[in-house]
C-alpha positions in Angstrom: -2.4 27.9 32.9 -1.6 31.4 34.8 -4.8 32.5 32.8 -3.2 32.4 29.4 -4.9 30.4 26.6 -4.0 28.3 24.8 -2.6 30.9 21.2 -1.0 33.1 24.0 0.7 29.6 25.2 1.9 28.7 21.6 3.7 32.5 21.2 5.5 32.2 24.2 7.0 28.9 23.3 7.9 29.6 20.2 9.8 33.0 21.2 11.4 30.6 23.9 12.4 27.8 21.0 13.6 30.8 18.7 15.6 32.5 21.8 17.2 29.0 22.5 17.5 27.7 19.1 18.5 30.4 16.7 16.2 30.8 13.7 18.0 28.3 11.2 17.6 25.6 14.1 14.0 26.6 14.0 13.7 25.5 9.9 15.2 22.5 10.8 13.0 21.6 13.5 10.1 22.5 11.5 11.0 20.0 8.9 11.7 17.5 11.6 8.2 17.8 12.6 7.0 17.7 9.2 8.3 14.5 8.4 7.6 12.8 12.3 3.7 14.0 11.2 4.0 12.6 7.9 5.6 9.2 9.2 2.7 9.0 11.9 -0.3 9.5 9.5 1.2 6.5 7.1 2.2 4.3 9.9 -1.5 5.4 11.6 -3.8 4.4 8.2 -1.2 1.3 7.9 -2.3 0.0 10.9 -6.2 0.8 10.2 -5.6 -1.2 6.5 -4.2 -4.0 8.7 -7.6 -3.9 10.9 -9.7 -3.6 8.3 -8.3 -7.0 6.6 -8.5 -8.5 9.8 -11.9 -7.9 10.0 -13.0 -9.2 6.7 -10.7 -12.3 7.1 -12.2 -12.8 10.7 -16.2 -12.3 8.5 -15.1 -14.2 5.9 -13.9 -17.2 8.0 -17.2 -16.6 10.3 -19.5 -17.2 7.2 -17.9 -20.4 5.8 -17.6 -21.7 9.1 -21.4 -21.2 8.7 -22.0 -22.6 5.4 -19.9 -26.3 6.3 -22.1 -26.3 9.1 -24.9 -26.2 7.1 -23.7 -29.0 4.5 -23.0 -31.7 7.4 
């Protein structure tokens, strides 16, 4: 981009959030960020737990489906 990477990229945007924002807005939106992160990891390894049971229900079913085959 223009032949700036990436670090120089990250200055210039936060001097242009800071210039636009103020510096108290600039806590604020830190803390904002903070908790959207936060918020996306647990809903992220919520979704993985819900997976991982689905899994184990869907192997679990597989293997008695297995076994009363076996019986009859």
């Amino acid at each position: 981009m223009f032949g700036l990477g990436p670090s120089e990229v990250i200055i210039i945007l936060t001097v242009v959030v800071v210039f636009f924002f103020g510096g108290e807005k600039m806590s604020e939106l830190a803390k904002g960020l903070g908790r959207f992160t936060g918020e996306f990891k647990k809903g992220r390894s919520e979704i993985e737990e819900e997976i991982k049971k689905a899994e184990k229900e869907l192997k679990s079913d597989g293997q008695d489906g297995q076994q009363d085959g076996e019986q009859k």
